[in-house]
VOGU-3710 file (C-alpha; in Angstrom, 3 decimals, decimal comma):
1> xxxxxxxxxx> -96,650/61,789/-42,622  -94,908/59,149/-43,707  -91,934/61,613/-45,836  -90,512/65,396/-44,549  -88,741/68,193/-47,184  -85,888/70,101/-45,882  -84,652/73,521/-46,437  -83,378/71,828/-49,719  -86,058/70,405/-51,054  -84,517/66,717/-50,600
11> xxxxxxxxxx> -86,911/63,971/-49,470  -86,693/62,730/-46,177  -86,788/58,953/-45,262  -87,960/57,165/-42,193  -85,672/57,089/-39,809  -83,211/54,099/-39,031  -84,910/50,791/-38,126  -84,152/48,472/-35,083  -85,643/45,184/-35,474  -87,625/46,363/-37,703
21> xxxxxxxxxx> -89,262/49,042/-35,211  -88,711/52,704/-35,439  -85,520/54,065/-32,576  -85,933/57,547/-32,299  -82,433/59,419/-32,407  -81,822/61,608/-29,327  -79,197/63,458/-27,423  -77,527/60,020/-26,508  -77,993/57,529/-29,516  -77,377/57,914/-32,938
31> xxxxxxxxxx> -78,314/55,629/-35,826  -76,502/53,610/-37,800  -75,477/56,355/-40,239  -74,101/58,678/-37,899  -72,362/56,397/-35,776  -69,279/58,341/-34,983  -65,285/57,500/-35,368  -63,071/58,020/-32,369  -60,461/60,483/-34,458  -57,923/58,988/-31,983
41> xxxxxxxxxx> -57,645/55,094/-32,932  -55,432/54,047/-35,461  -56,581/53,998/-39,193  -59,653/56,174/-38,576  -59,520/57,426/-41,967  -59,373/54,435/-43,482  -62,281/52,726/-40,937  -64,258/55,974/-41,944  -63,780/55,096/-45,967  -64,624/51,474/-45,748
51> xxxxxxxxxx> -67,149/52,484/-43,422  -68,754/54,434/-45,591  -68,094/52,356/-48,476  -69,772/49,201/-46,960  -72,915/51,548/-46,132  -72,988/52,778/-49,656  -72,937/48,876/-50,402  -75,794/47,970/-48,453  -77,964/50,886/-49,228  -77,398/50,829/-52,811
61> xxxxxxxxxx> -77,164/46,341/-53,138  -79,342/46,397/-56,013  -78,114/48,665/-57,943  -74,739/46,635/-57,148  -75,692/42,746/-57,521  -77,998/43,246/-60,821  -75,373/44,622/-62,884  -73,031/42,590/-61,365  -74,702/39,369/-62,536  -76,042/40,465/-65,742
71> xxxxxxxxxx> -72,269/42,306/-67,125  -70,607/38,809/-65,418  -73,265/37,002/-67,206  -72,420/39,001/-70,514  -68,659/38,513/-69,862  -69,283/35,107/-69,686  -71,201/35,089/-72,877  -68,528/36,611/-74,591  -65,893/34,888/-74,103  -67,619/31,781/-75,389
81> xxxxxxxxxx> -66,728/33,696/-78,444  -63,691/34,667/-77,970  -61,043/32,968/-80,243  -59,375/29,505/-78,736  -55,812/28,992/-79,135  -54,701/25,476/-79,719  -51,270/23,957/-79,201  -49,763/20,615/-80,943  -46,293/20,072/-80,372  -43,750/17,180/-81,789
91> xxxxxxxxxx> -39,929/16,745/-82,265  -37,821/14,842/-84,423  -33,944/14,360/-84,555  -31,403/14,563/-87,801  -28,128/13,457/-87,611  -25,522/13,950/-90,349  -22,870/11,694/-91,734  -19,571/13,249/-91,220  -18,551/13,597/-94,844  -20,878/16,442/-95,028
101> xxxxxxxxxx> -18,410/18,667/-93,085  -16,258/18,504/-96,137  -18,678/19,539/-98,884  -18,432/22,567/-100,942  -19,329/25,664/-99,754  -19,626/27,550/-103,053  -23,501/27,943/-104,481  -25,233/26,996/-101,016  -23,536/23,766/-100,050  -25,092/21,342/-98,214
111> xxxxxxxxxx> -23,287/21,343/-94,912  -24,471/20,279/-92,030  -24,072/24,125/-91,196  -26,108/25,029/-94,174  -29,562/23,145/-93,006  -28,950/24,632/-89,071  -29,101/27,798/-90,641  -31,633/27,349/-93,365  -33,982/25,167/-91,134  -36,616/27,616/-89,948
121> xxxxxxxxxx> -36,917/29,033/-94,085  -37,354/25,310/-95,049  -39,858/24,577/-92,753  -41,885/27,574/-93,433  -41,219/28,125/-96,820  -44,683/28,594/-99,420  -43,363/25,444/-101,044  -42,922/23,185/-98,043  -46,012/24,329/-96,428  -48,264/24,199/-100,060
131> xxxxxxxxxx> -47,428/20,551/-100,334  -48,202/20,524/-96,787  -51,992/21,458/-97,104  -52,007/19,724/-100,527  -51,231/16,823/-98,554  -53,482/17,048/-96,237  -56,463/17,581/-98,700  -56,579/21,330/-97,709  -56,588/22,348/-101,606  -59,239/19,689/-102,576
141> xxxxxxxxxx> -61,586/22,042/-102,719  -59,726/24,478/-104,850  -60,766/24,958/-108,727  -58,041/23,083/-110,779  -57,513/23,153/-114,046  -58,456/20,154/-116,698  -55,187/18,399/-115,977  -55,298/18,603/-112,482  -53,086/21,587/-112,133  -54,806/24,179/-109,765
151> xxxxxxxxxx> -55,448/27,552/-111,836  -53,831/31,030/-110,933  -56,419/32,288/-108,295  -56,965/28,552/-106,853  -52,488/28,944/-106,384  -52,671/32,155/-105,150  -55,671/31,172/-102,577  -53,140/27,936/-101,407  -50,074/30,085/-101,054  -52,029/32,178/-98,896
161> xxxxxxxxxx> -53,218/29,141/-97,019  -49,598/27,889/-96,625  -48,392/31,555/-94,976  -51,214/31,171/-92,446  -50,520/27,775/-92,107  -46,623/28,535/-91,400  -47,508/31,796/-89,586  -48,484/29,127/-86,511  -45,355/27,446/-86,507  -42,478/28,361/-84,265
171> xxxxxxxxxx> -39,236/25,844/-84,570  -36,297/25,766/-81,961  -33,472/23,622/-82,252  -31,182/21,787/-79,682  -27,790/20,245/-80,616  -26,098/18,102/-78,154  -23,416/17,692/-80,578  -21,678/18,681/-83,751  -23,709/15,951/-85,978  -27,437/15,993/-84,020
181> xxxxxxxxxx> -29,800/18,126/-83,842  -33,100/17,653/-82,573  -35,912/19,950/-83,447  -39,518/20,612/-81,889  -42,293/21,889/-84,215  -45,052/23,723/-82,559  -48,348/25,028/-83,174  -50,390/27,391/-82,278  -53,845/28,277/-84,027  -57,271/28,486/-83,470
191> xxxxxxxxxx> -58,151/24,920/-84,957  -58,082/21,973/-82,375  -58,319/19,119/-85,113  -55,165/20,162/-87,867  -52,726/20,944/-85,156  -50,824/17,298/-84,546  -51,886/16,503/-88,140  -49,950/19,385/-89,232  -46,876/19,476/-87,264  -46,708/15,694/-88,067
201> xxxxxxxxxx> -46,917/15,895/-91,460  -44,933/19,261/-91,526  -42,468/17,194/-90,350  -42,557/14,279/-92,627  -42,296/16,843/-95,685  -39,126/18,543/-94,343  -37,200/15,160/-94,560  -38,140/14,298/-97,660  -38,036/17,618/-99,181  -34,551/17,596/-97,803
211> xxxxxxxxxx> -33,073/14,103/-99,044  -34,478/14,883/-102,266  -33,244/18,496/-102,727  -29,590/16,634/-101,150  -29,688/14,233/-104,318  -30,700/16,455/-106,088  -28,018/19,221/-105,286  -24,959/16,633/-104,975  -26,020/14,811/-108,466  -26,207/18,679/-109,926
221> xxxxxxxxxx> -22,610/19,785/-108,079  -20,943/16,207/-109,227  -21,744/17,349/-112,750  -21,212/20,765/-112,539  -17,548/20,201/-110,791  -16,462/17,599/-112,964  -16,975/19,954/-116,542  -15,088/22,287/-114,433  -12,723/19,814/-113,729  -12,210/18,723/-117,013
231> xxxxxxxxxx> -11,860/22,322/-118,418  -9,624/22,912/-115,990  -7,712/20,386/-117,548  -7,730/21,193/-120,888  -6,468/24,390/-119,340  -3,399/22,964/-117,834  -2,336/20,723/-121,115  -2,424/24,212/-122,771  -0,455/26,149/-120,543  2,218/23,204/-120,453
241> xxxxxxxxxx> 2,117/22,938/-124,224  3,114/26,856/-124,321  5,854/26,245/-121,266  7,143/23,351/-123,061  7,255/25,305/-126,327  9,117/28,033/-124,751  11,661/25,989/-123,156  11,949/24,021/-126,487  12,450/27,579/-128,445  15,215/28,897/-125,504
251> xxxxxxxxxx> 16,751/24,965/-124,007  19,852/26,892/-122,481  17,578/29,408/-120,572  16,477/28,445/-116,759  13,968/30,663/-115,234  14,839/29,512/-111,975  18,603/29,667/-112,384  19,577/32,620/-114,522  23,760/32,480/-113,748  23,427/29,075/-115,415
261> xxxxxxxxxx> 23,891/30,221/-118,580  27,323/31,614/-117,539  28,503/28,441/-116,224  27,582/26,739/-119,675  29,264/29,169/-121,534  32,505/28,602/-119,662  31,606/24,759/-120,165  31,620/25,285/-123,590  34,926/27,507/-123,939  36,575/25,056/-122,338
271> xxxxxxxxxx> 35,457/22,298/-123,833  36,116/24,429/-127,469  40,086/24,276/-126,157  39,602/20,724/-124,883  38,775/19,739/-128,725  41,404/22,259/-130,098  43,769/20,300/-128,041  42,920/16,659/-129,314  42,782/17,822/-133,394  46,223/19,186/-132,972
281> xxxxxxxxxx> 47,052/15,344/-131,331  44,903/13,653/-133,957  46,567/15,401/-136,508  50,498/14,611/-135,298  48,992/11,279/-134,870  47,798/10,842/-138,826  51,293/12,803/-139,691  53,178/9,841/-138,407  50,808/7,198/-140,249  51,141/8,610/-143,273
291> xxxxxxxxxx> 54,929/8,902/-143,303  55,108/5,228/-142,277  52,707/4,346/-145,190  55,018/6,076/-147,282  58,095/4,076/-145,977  56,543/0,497/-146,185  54,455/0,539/-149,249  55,854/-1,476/-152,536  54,506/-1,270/-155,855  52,022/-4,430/-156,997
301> xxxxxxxxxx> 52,707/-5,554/-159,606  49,768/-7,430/-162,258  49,074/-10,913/-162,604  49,848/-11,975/-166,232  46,479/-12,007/-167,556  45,385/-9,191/-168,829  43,823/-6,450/-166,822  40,388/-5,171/-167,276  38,771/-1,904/-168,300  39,993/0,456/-166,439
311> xxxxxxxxxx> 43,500/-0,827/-165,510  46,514/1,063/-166,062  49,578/-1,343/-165,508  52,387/-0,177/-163,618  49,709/0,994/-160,906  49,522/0,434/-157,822  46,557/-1,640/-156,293  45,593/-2,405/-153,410  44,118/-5,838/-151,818  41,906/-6,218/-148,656
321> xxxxxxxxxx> 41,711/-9,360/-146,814  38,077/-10,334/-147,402  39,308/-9,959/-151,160  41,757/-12,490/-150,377  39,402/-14,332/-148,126  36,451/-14,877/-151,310  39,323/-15,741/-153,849  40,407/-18,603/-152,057  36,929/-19,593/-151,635  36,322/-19,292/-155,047
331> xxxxxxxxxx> 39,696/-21,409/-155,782  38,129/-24,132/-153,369  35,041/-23,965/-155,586  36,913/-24,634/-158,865  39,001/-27,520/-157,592  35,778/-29,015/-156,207  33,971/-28,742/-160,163  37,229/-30,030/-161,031  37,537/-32,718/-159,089  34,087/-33,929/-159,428
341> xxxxxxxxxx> 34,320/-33,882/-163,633  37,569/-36,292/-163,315  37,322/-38,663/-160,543  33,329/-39,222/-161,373  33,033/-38,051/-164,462  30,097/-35,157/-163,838  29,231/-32,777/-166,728  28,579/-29,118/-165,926  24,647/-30,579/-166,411  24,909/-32,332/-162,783
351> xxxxxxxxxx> 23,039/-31,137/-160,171  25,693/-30,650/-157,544  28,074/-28,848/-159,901  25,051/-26,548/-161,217  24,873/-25,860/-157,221  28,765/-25,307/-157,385  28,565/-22,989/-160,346  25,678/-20,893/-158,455  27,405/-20,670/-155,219  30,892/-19,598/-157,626
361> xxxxxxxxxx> 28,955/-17,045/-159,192  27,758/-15,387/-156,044  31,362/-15,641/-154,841  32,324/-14,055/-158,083  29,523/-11,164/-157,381  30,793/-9,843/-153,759  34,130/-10,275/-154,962  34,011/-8,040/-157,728  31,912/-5,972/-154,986  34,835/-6,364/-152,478
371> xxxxxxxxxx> 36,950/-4,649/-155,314  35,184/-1,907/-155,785  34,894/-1,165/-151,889  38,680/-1,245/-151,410  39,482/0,967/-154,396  37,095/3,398/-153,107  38,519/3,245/-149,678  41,513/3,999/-151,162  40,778/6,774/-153,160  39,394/8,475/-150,123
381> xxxxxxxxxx> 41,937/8,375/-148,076  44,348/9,905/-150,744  47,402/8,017/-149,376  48,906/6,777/-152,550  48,842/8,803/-154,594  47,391/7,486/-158,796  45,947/4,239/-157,746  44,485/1,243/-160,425  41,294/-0,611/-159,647  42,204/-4,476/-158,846
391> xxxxxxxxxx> 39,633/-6,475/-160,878  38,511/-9,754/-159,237  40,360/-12,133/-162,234  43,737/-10,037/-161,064  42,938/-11,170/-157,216  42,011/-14,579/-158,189  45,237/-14,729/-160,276  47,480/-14,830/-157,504  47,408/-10,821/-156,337  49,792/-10,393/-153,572
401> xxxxxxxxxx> 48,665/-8,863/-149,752  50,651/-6,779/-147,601  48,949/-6,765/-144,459  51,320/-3,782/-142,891  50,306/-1,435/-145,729  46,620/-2,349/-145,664  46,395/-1,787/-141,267  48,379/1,452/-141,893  45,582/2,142/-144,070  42,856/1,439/-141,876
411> xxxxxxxxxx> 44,535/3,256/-139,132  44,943/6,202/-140,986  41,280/6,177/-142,268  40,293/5,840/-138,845  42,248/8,994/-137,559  41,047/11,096/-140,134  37,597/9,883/-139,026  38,524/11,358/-135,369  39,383/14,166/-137,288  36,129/14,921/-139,025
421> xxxxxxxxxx> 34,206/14,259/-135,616  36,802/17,210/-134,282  35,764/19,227/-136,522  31,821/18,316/-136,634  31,771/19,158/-133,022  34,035/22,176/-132,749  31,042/23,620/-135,249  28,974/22,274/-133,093  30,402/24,009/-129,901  30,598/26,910/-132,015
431> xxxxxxxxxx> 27,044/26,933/-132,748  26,087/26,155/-129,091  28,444/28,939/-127,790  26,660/31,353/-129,861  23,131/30,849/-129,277  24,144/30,574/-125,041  25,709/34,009/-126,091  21,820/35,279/-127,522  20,483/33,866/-124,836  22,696/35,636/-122,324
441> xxxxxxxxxx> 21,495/39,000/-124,413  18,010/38,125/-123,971  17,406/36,421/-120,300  16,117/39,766/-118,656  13,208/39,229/-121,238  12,683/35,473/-121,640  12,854/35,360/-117,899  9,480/37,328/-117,333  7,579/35,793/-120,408  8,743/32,339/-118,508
451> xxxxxxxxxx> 7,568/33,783/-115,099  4,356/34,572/-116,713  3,686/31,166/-118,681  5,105/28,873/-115,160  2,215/31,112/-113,614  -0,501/30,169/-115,622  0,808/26,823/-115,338  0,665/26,780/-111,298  -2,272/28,399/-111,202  -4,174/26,175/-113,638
461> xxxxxxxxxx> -2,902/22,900/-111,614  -4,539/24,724/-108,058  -7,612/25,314/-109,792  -7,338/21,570/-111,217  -5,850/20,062/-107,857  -9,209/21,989/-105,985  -11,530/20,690/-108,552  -10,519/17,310/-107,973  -10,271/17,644/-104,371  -14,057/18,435/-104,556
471> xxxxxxxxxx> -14,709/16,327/-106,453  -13,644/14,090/-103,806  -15,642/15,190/-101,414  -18,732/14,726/-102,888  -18,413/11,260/-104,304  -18,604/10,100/-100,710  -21,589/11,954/-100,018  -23,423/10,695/-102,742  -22,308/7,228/-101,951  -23,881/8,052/-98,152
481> xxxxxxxxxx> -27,330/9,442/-100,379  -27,832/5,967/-102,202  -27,166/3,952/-98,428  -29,415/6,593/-96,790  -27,102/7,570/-94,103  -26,051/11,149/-95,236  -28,688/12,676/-93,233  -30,841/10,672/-90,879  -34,172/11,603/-89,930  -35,674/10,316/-86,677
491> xxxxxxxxxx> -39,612/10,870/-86,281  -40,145/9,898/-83,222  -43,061/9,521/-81,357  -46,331/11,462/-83,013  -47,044/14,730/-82,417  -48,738/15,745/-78,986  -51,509/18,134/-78,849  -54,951/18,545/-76,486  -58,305/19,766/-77,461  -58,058/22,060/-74,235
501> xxxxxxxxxx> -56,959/25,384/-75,438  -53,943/27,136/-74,007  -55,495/30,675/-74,469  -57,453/31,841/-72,839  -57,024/30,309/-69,607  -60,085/29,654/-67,759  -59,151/31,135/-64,334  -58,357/34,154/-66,493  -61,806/34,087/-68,361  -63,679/33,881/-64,900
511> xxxxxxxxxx> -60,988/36,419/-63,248  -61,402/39,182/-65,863  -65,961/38,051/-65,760  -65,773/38,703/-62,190  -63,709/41,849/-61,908  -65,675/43,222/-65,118  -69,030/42,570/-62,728  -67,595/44,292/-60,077  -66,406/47,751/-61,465  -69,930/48,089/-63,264
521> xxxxxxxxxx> -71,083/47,355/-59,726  -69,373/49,351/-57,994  -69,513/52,012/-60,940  -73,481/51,694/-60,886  -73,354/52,017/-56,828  -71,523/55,324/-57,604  -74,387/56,726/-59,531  -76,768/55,788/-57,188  -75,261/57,541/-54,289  -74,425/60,736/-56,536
531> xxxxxxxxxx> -78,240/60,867/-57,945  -79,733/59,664/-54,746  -81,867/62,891/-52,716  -83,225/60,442/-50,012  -82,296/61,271/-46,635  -81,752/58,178/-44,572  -81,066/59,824/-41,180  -82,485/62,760/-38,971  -79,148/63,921/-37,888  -79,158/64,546/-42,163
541> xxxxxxxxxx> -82,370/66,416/-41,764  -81,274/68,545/-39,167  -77,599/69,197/-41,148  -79,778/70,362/-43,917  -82,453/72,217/-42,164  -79,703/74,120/-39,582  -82,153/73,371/-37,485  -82,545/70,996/-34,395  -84,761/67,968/-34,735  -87,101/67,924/-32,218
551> xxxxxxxxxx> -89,833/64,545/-32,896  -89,894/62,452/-35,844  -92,909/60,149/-36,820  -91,934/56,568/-38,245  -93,660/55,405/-41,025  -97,344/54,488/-41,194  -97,228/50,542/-42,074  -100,614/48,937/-43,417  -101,376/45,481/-43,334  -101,166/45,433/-47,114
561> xxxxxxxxxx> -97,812/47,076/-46,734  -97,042/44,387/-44,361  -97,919/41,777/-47,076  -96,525/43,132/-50,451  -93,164/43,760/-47,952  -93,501/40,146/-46,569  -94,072/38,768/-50,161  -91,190/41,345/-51,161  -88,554/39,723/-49,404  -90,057/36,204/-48,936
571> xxxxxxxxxx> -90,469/35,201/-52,706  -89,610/38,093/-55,201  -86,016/39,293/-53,493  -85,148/35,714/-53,611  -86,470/34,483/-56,804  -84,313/37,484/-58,547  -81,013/36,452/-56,342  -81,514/32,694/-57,471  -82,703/33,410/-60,859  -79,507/36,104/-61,256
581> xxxxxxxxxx> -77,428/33,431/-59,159  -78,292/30,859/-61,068  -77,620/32,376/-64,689  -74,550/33,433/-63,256  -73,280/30,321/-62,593  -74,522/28,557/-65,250  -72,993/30,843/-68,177  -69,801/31,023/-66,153  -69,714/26,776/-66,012  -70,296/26,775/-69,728
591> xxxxxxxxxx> -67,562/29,695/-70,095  -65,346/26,637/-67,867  -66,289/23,805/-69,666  -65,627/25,371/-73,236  -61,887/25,630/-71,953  -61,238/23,026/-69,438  -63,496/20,504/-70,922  -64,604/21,382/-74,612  -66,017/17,911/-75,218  -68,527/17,998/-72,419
601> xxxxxxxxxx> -69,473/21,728/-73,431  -70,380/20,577/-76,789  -72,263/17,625/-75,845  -74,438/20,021/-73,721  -74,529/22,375/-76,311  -75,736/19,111/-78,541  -78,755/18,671/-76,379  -81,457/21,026/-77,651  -80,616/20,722/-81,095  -81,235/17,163/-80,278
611> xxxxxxxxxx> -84,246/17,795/-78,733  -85,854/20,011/-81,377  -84,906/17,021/-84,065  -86,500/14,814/-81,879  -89,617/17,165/-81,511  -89,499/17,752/-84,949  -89,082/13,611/-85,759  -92,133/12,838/-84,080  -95,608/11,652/-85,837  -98,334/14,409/-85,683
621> xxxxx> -100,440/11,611/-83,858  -98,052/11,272/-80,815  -96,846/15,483/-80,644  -97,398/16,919/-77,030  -99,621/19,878/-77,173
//
């Protein structure tokens, strides 16, 4: 009877083996199953669990080591499909002139400052990273339009190529100083061939993307700075036009120095009593003059020829020297023509005395003008009373000079001359004295419309004076654009990158296989023990009966048991562990290969497509059926 039922209907097994013979349980010896722990030695509970764990193992090993191998084995499989991560990495260095630390700040300068902060945006931006892909024949695929332009969906399909693209890029920056910064370009992606050709040329597009938006920007802010500058000064020749107006329309009015006016008033009282004082001397002084005139002078009397229109004899006249002076040369002149006719007997048709009659004639012309000079002299200063005009025949005929009478007369002109320039400037100082007076009335008033003109003044020469100061600042840094040293790109070595991905990691792909194998194992193991109704032990038998177990009959073994259970264990039991084993091993290899070595993974991957071509490239003739 090779099975027994219990009370509960539970099949009972064949007892425990021993060498593959039957050991019947009695009073003294237990089987392996109920093998009892001493409750006194330390960690019985947990000798008991593993106990009992390791016997669940052993009964149940199939149900642990197939799904083991095949979930591994699927685990395996899967994560040749799981997505690769690829890293390429490269740096480059910029270094700035330092004439960039002083350019403007106002609409996004381009300090050094500026790029630190605006690096990451740069390098990421749609724009850098479309001309990126464009060149790196991404988009030559892409439907364009007949001129070459790409069309809107073929633009919006690169733009969206370009945010993937940048969505792989992380940058960091290091600056070991003010002016250098070095910068490292990574990424990471799931494509092992664009990654150094990306970074690389990522790299190459940010510099000149940068020194051409830098020329660009200066050449714009040159431009744009110096119509500001030159508006600014139109600006200031306005506002000084309208303070110099000002100060033309008020002269005795100081912004700065209001009390002045005072102190120029006073200036010009006293000078007003200063000038009083001097025409009261002047006019003692022409007093005395004209009493001496009047005690000196003696009547002239006419020459015997008659006198001339306007004559009245018994008048007096009056002489000047240079009168006196052309006379005699006109005497000289005479007695030369006279001379000339009687010693060489000349007519007036000679040439030298027609030269002597010209030159008398002029001599004759500014004496007559002479005369008429001195008479109106004389009649201006108002000395002597009814005067007759002295013709030039009267002064050539012998006239008579008083040289006291005529300096009196001079001097006497000459202080009423001081006299008149008294006067002209006492109306002058009158004049000034009242307009200083208007001003005084009105300097609460002109002083703020001055404040508020010198204000627009000052403050168009700071906007001028920081125009031109910018100005200044940028003419150097364009000068450092055309050398190329403004900002100085160092590429470096090329970019490094490996075709072994650096996610996932194999020791985590076989890890996370393994432990995947062995919870399904263990899990399946569970089930098995929970769904099992075998008994594998009398002392079971009896716990389930209640009863004692008194004899127990082993198994009856045929021969062709014997066989099927030698051929069992012999080929089939290890034909499914080498098969399993085997599979195992080899998915898990190609799992390790696709990471660790990716080239050798696809050459074996290579070799029965090869195969089938070369199946499929033979001649009918020579095929292997």
């Amino acid at each position: 009877m090779p099975h027994k039922r219990g009370k509960s209907g539970r099949r009972v097994n064949k007892p425990a083996y021993t060498s593959g013979r039957y050991r019947p349980t009695g009073a003294g010896s237990l089987g392996r199953g109920e093998h009892v722990i001493d409750e006194d030695r330390p960690f019985a509970e947990i000798r008991r669990t593993l106990h009992d764990a390791l016997r669940m193992l052993s009964l149940h090993r199939w149900a642990f080591f197939i799904p083991f191998s095949i979930v591994t084995c699927a685990a395996f499989v899967l994560s040749l499909y799981y997505p690769r991560t690829y890293r390429a990495t490269t740096s480059f260095e910029r270094r700035n002139d330092p004439v960039m630390t002083n350019l403007p700040i106002s609409a996004g300068a381009a300090s050094f400052k500026y790029f630190r902060n605006t690096m990451v945006q740069d390098l990421t931006s749609v724009e850098c990273m479309s001309e990126v892909a464009e060149n790196l024949g991404l988009t030559k695929d892409l439907e364009r339009d007949p001129d070459g332009t790409l069309t809107a969906a073929s633009t919006q399909r690169r733009n969206a190529l370009a945010r993937s693209l940048a969505s792989g890029l992380r940058v960091s920056t290091v600056s070991p100083s003010e002016h250098i910064d070095i910068i490292r370009i990574t990424y990471t992606g799931p494509d092992p061939t664009i990654g150094r050709k990306l970074v690389d040329e990522v790299k190459r597009t940010y510099g000149r993307r940068t020194m051409s938006w830098i020329r660009n920007f200066l050449t714009s802010q040159r431009d744009y700075f110096e119509q500001e500058a030159q508006e600014a000064g139109a600006e200031v020749k306005k506002t000084q036009r309208e303070e110099t107006r000002l100060r033309l329309e008020n002269p005795h009015v100081d912004p700065n120095n209001p009390g002045a006016i005072s102190l120029k008033l006073a200036q010009l009282e006293m000078e007003r009593r200063e000038l009083q004082l001097r025409q009261r001397e002047y006019q003692a002084e022409l007093s005395a003059l004209q009493q001496l005139l009047a005690a000196t002078e003696l009547p002239v009397a006419s020459g015997p020829e008659p006198a001339d229109e306007g004559e009245t004899p018994g008048n007096e006249v009056y002489v000047s020297p240079q009168a006196h002076q052309l006379s005699g040369q006109i005497r000289e002149v005479d007695q030369k023509i006279e001379e000339l006719r009687t010693t060489r007997g000349m007519t007036d048709l000679h040439p030298e005395i027609e030269k002597l009659f010209v030159r008398r004639g002029w001599l004759q012309d500014e004496l007559e003008h002479q005369c008429a000079i001195d008479y109106d002299a004389a009649v201006t200063n108002g000395s002597l009373g009814t005067l007759a005009k002295v013709s030039s025949s009267a002064v050539l005929a012998g006239q008579p000079y008083n040289g006291d009478r005529a300096r009196l007369l001079v001097q006497i002109a000459a202080q009423k001359g001081k006299l008149k320039d008294i006067e002209i400037s006492m109306r002058t100082n009158e004049l000034a004295t009242d307009q200083i007076r208007q001003a005084k009335r009105e300097v609460y008033d002109k002083q703020e419309e001055f404040a508020e003109v010198t204000g627009r003044v000052a403050q168009a020469k700071q906007k001028q004076r920081r125009l031109e100061t910018t100005l200044a600042s940028i003419e150097p840094a364009i000068k450092a654009v055309e050398q190329n040293r403004l900002l100085r790109f160092s590429e470096g070595q090329p970019a490094r990158g490996s075709s072994i991905p650096i996610s996932p990691k194999s020791q985590t792909i076989v890890l996370l296989s393994l432990l995947a194998g062995l919870a399904t194992g263990v899990v399946f193991v569970v089930l098995a023990e929970v769904f099992d109704h075998v008994y594998r032990a009398s002392g079971q038998v009896a716990r389930s009966l209640g009863l004692p177990l008194l004899e127990s009959i082993d198994e009856i073994i045929t021969a062709k048991d014997r066989r099927y259970l030698f051929l069992r264990k012999t080929v089939v039991t290890p034909l499914i562990v080498i098969c399993l084993v085997g599979l195992t091993g080899f998915v898990g290899s190609m799992a390790y290969l696709s990471i660790e070595q990716p080239w050798t993974y696809q050459k074996i991957r290579r070799i029965p497509q090869a195969a089938i071509r070369l199946f499929a490239d033979q001649p009918p003739d020579t095929q292997v059926h």
